[in-house]
C-alpha positions in Angstrom: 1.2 84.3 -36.0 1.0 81.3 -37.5 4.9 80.4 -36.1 3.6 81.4 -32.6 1.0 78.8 -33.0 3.3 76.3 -34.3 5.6 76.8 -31.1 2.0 76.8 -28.8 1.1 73.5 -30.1 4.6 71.6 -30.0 4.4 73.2 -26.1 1.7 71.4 -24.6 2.1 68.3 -26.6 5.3 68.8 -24.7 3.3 69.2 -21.3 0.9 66.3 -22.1 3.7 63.6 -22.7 5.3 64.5 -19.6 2.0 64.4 -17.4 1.3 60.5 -19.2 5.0 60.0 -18.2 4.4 61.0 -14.6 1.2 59.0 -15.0 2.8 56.0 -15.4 5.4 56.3 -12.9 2.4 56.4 -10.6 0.3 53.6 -12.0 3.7 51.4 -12.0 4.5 52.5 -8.9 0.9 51.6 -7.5 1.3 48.3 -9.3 4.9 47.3 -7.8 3.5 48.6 -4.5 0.3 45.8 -4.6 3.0 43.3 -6.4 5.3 43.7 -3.5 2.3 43.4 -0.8 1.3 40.5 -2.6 4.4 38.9 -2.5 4.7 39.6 1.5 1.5 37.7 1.8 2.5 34.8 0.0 5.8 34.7 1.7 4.0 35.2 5.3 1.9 32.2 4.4 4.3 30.1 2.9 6.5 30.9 6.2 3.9 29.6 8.1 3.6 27.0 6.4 6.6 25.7 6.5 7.1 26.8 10.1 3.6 24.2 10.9 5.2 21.4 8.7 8.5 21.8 9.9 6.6 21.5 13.9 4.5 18.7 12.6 7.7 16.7 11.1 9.7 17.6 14.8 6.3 16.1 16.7 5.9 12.9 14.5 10.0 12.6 14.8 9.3 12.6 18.9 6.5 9.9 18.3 8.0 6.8 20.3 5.1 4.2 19.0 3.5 1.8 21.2 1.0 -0.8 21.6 -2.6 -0.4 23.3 -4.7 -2.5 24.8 -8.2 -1.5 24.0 -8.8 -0.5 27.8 -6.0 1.7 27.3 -7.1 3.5 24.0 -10.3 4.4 26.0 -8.1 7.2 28.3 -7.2 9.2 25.0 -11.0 10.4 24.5 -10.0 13.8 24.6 -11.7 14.4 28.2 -9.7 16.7 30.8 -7.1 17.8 27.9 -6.5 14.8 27.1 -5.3 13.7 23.6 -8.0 12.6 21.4 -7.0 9.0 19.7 -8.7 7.3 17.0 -8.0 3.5 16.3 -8.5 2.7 12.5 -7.6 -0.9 11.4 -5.7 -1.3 14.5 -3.7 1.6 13.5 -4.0 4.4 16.4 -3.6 8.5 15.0 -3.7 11.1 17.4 -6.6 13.7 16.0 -6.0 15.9 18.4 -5.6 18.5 16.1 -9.4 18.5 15.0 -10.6 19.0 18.3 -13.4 20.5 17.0 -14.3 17.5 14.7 -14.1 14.9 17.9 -13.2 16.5 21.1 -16.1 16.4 23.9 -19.6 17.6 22.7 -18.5 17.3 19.0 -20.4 15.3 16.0 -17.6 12.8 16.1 -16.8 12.3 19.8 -18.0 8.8 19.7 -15.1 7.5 17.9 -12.7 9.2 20.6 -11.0 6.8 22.2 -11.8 3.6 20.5 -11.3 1.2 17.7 -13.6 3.0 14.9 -13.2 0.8 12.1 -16.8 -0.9 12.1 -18.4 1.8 12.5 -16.5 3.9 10.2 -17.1 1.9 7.4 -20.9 1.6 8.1 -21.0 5.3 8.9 -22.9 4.4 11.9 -22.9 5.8 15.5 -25.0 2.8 16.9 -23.7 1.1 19.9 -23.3 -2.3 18.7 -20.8 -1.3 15.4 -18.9 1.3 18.0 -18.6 -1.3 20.1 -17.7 -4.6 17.8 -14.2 -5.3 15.9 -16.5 -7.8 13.3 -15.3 -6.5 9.9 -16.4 -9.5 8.3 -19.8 -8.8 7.3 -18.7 -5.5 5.4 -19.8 -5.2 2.2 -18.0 -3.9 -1.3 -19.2 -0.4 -0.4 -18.6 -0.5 3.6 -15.0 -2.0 2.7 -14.4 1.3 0.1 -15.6 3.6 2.8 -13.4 2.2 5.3 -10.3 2.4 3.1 -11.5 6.1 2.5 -11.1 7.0 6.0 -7.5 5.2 5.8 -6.5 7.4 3.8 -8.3 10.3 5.4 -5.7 9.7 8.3 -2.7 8.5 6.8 -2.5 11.0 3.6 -4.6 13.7 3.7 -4.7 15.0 7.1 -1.7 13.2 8.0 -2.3 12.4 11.5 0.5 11.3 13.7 0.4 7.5 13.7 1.2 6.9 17.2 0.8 3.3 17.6 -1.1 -0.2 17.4 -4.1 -2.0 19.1 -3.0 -5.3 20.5 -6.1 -8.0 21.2 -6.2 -11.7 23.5 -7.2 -14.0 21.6 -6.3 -18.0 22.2 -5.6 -19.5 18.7 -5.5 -23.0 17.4 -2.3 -23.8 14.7 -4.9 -22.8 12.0 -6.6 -20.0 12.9 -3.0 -18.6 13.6 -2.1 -18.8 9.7 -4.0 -15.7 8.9 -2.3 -13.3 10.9 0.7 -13.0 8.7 0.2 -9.6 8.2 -1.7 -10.3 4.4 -4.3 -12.3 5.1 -5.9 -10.4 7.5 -7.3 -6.9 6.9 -5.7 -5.1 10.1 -2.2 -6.2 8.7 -1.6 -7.8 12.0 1.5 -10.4 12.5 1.4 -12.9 15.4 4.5 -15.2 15.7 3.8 -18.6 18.6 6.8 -19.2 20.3 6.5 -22.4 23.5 2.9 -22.0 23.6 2.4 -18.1 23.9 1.4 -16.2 20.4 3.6 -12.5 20.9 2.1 -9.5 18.7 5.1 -8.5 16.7 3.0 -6.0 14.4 4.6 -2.7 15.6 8.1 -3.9 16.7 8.7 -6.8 14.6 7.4 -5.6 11.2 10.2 -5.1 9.1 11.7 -9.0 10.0 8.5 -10.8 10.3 6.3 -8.6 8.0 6.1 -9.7 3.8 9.4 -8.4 3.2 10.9 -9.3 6.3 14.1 -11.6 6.3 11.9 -13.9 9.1 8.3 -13.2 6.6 8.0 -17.4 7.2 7.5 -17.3 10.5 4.9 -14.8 10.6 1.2 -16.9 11.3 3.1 -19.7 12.8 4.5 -21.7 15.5 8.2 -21.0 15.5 9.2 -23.0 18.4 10.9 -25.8 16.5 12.3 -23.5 13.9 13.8 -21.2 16.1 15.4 -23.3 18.6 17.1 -25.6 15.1 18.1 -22.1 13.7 15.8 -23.5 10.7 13.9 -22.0 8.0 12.5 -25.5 6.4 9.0 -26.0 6.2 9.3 -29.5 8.1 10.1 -27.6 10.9 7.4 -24.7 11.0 4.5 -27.9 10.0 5.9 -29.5 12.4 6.5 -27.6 15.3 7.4 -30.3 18.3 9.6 -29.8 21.1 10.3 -33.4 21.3 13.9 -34.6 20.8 15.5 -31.0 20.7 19.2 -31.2 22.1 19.9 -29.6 25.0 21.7 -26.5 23.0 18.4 -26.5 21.2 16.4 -26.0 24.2 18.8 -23.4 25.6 18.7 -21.2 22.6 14.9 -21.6 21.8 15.0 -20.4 25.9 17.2 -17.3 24.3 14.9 -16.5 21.9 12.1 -16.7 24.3 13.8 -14.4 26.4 14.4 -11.6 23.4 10.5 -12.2 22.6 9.3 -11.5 26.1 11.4 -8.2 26.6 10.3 -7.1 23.1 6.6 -8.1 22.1 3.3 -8.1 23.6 1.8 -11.3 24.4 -1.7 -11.4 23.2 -2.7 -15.4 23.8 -2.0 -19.1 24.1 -1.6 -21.1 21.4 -4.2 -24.0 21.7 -5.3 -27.8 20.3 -8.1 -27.8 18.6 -11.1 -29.4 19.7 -10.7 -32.4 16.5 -6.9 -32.8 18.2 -8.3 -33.5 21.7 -10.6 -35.8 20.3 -8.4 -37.7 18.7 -5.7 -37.4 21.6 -8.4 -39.0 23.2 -9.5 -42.0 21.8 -6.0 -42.8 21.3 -5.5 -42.6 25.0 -8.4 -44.7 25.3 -7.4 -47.6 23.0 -3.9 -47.5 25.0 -5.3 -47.5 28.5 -6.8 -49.5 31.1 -9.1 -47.9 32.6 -9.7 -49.3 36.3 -11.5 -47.8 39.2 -10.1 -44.2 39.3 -7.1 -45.5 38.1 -4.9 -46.0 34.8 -3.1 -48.6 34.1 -0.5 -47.2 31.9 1.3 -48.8 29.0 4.9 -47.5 28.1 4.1 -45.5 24.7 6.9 -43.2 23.4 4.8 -42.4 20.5 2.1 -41.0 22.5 3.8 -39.2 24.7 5.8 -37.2 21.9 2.5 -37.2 20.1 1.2 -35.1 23.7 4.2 -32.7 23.8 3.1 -31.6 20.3 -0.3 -30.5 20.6 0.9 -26.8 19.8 1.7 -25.8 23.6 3.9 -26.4 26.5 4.6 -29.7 27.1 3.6 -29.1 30.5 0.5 -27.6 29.5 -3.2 -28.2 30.7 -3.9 -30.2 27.8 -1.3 -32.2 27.6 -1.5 -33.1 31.5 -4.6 -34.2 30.1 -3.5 -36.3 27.6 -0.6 -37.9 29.6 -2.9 -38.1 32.5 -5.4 -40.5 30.9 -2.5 -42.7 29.6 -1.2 -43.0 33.0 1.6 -40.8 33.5 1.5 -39.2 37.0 2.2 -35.4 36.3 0.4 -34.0 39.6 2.7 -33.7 42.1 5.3 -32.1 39.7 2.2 -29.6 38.8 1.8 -28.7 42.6 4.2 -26.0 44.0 5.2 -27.2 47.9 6.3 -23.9 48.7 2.5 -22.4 49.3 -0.6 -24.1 50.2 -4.5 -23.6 50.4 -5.7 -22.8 53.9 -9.3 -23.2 55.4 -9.9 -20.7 58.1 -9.7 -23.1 60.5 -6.3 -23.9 59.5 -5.1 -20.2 59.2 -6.1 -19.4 62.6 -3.4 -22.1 64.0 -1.0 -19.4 62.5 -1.5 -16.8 65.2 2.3 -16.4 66.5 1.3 -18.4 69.4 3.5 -21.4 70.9 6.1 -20.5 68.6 4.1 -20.9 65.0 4.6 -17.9 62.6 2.1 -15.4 61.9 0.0 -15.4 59.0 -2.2 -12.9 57.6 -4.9 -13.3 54.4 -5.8 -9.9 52.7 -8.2 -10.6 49.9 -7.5 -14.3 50.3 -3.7 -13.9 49.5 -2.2 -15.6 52.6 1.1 -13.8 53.6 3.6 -14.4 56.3 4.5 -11.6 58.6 6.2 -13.2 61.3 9.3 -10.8 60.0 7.1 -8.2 62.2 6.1 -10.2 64.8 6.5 -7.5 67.2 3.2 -6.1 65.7 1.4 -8.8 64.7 2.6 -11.3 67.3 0.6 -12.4 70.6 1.7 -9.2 72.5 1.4 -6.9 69.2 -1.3 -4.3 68.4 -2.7 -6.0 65.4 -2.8 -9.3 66.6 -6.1 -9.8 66.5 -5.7 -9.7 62.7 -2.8 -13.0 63.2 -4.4 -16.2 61.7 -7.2 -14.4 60.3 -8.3 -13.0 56.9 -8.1 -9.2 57.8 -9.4 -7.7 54.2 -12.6 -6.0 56.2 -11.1 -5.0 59.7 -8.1 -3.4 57.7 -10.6 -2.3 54.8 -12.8 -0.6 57.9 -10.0 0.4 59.9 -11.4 -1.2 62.9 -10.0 -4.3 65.2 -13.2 -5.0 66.9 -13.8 -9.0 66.8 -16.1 -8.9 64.5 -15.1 -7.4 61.5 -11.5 -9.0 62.1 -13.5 -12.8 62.3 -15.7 -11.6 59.0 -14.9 -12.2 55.3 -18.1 -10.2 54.4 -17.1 -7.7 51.8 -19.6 -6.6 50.1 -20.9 -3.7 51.4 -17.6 -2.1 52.1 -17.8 2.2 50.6 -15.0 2.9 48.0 -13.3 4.8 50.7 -12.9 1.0 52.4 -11.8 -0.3 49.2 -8.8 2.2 48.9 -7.8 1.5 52.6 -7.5 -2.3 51.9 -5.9 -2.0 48.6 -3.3 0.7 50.6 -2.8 -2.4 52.9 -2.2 -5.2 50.0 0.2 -2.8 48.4 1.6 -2.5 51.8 2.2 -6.5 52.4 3.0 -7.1 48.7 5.4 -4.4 47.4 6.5 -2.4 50.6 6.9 -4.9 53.2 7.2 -7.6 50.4 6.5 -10.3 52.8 6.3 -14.0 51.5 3.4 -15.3 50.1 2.5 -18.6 51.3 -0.8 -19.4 49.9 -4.8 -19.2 49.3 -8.0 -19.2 51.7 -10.6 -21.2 51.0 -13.7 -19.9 51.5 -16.4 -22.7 51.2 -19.7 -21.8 49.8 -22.2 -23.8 47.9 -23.4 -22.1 44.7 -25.9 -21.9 41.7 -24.9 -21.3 38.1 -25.8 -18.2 38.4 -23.6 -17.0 41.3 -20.9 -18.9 39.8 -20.0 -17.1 36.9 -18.6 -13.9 39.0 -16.0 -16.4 39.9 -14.0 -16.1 36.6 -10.4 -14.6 38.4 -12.0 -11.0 37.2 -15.7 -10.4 38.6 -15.1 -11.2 42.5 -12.6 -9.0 44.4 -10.7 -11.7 45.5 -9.7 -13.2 42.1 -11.3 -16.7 42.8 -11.0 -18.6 40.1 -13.9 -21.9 40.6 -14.4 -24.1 38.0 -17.4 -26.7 38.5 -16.8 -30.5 37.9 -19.6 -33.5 38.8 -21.5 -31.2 41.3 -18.3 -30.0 43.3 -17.3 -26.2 42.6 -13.1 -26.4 42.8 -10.7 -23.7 43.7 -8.4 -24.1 41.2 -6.9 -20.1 42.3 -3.6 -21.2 43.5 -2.8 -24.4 41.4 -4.7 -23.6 38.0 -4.3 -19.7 37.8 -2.2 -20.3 35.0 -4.5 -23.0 32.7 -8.0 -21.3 34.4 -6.9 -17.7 34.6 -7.4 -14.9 32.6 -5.0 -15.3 30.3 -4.9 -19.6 30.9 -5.8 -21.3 27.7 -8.9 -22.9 29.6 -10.3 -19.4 30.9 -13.5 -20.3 29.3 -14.2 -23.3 32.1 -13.6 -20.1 35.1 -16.8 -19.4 36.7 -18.5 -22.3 34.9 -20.0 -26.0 35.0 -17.2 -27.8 33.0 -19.0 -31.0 32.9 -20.0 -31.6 29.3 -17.2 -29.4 27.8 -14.5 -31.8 29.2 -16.4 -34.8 29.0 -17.1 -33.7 24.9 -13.5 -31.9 24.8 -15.0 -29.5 23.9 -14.6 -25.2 23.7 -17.9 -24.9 22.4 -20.5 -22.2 24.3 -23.2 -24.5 23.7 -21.7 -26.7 26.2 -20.5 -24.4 28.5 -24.5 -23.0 28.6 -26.1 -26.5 28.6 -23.5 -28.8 31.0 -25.9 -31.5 31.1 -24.4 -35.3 31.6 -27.5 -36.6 29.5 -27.0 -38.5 26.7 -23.1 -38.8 27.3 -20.9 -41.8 25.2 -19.6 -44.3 27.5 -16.4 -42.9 26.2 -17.3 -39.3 27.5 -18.2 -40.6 30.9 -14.6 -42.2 31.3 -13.2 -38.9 30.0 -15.2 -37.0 32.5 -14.1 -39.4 35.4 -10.9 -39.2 34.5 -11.1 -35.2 34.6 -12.7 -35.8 38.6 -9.9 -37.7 39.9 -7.5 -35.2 38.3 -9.3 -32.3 40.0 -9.6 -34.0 43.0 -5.8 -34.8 43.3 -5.0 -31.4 42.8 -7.5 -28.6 43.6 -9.6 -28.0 47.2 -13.2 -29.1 46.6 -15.3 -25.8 48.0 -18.7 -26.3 47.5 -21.7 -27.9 45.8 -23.5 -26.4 42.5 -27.1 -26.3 43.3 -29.8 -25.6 41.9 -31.5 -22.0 42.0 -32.5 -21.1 45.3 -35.6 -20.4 46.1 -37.4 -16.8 44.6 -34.9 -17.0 41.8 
């Protein structure tokens, strides 16, 4: 009995280990099974992973960086499926992957598009900091915030860096110093070369930047240096053209070239106002003054001492300069190959007894006698010969009338793309010759004056106001008055008291009053009058507001 037992018991022990055994073969298996799932996940996600770095590394390799002007960052707001770009310190990231964050309709939309860095750093969506590049004002914790978002961009989320801001601004020698690429907090390098400043941030970095083999040229003028192959500091303090050889002049004319093809140019390189004083009163104390006239003294000096005022020797200022010590620089400054045209004289240019046909669009004078067949005195647009045709093209309509009007202002937008059809039409397709300007006399108040600035009028005018007169200075001073001229703060304005003071400053731009003038500004200011007189059409009065204004 007792054996039988003995033999029961060692049985199910028997039984029992083999069921823990079985048991565990389950429980392991369960375990390897979750392991192994486990593992799949992780090896899905790192797949993916690696499969959205390895996408992101072949987009950012396809980035070609460029520069933007801020007009142009304004497109990439994410509007229409558009990319969504971000300017941050001048630095531009495409965020188009947080859509969500600042695409249309989203908390953050407002920074689509735009130079954010203001209001970044103030965490502000008020109009004035979205709108302003001021980062002067920030304080210690507005300057942390900002460096925050930096590397928000750059590091964290990595956004593709896909380029850099570029800005016009005119610089004097000394404001030009700080944009070396340290001493200014958008790292931004500027490098002057014969009077234009060139953005070489993007492009140029690694030979102008801090550890660039050309770092010394960076926040200078590196006329002189350049064209003497020089790095000596006499030659970057002392940038004058004066006395180069004629290989010196050819290769700074090679490096000009290479600049041109290769960076942005963002401004002029300008004397300050303390230089043209002093340029001046040393013309002054070497002059004669009589009448409207100079009578000049022979001085090298000064006339070195003029092609050294940090631009062109040719330049607006130093035509000044060399102007009031006697040296006769207008008719060089004057091209004879187009002219400025009162309608009176452009309709003698009608094709008939054998003159050749001219035709103003927009006040560009052209001359189409290559189609004389059409525009001739037996031609179906001849009514248009002689004329300015901007509203009878504009209207689509040769009635007398509009072909004799230069009224423009209440043309529809669907008149404005038929006329611009017809300038692209004379300029690029045709490509006939242009052979001058209208003039379109008109007496105006300060006021309506301003518009005419080369931007705000729709046929680029560019008037400046001298003494009383309003001047045309379109065709012969588009390049000092312009846009981009180093004087395009006198377009559109009374330049009275800013040349008679020489003299950038707003306040006397806004108040041109003669009162309480030196005898010394008064000669300055007639000597700027016979200037504009030899040069530019006088085409109107300034008045004073008309009446109801």
């Amino acid at each position: 009995m007792l054996e039988w037992l003995l033999h029961a018991t060692e049985g199910s022990t028997l039984y029992v280990g083999a069921g823990v055994a079985v048991a565990a073969v389950l429980v392991a298996k369960y375990l390897n099974a979750s392991a192994d799932a486990a593992n799949a996940r992780a090896y899905e996600a790192a797949k993916a992973r690696q499969a959205k770095a390895k996408a992101e590394a072949e987009k950012k390799a396809n980035i070609k960086r460029r520069n933007f002007t801020l007009d142009e960052l304004k497109e990439f707001d994410g509007e229409n499926g558009k990319p969504i770009y971000i300017g941050v310190l001048d630095e531009v990231y495409d965020v188009s992957s947080k859509r969500d964050f600042y695409g249309p309709g989203e908390g953050y939309h407002l920074f689509a598009g735009r130079d954010a860095s203001r209001a970044l750093a103030k965490m502000s969506f008020e109009k004035e900091d979205l709108d302003s590049e001021d980062l002067s004002d920030l304080g210690f914790m507005d300057q942390e915030t900002l460096q925050d978002w930096v590397t928000k961009f750059s590091v964290y989320n990595q956004y593709p860096n896909v380029g850099r801001i570029v800005r016009k601004r005119d610089l004097t020698v000394a404001e030009l110093k700080q944009y070396n690429g340290v001493d200014n907090q958008r790292k931004t390098v500027y490098v002057a070369l014969n009077g234009n400043i060139y953005d070489v941030t993007l492009d140029g970095w690694n030979h102008y930047g801090p550890e660039g083999g050309y770092k010394q040229f960076a926040g200078r003028d590196a006329s002189r240096a350049l064209a003497c192959m020089s790095f000596l500091d006499e030659y970057l303090d002392n940038p004058t053209l004066a006395e180069l050889t004629e290989q010196q002049k050819t290769t700074l004319e090679n490096w000009e070239k290479k600049f041109v093809e290769k960076y942005p140019v963002v401004g002029k390189l300008i004397a300050s106002p303390e230089v043209f004083a002093m340029l001046l009163i040393l013309a002054q104390r070497h002059c004669v003054i009589m009448g409207n006239a100079a009578a000049r003294l022979s001085n090298a000096p000064l006339a070195r001492t003029a092609a050294s005022i940090g631009r062109k020797a040719n330049s607006e200022a130093a035509l000044m300069f060399t102007a009031a010590v006697g040296a006769d620089s207008n008719a060089a400054a004057v091209d004879p190959s187009v002219r400025n045209f009162t309608l009176e004289e452009l309709a003698t240019f009608n094709g008939e007894n054998d003159q050749p046909v001219y035709i103003s669009l927009l006040s560009d004078v052209y001359d189409v006698t290559d189609d004389f067949v059409e525009y001739g005195p037996r031609g179906l647009y001849h009514v248009l010969a002689g004329r300015d045709a901007s509203r009878a093209v504009a209207r689509m309509c040769l009635l007398e009338d509009d072909a004799k009007s230069t009224e423009l202002e209440d043309l529809t937008p669907t008149h404005w793309e038929s006329l611009n059809n017809w300038v692209r039409l004379f300029r690029d397709d045709k490509q006939y010759p242009k052979v001058g300007r209208l003039i379109l006399p008109q007496d105006y108040t300060l006021d309506e004056l301003r518009k005419y600035n080369g931007v705000d009028n729709p046929r680029h005018t560019v008037l400046v106001g001298l003494n009383g007169r309003m001047y045309d200075v379109t065709l012969y001073g588009w390049e000092h008055y312009g846009p981009d001229g180093g004087y395009h703060q006198f377009a559109g304005r009374d330049a009275s008291r800013a040349l008679a003071c020489m003299s950038f400053l707003d306040e006397h731009l806004d108040n041109p009053s003669l009162e309480e003038l030196t005898p010394e500004q008064r000669d300055a200011l007639a000597n700027w009058a016979t200037r504009f007189d030899q040069k530019y059409p006088v085409s109107g009065k300034l008045i004073a507001r008309k009446e109801g204004q």
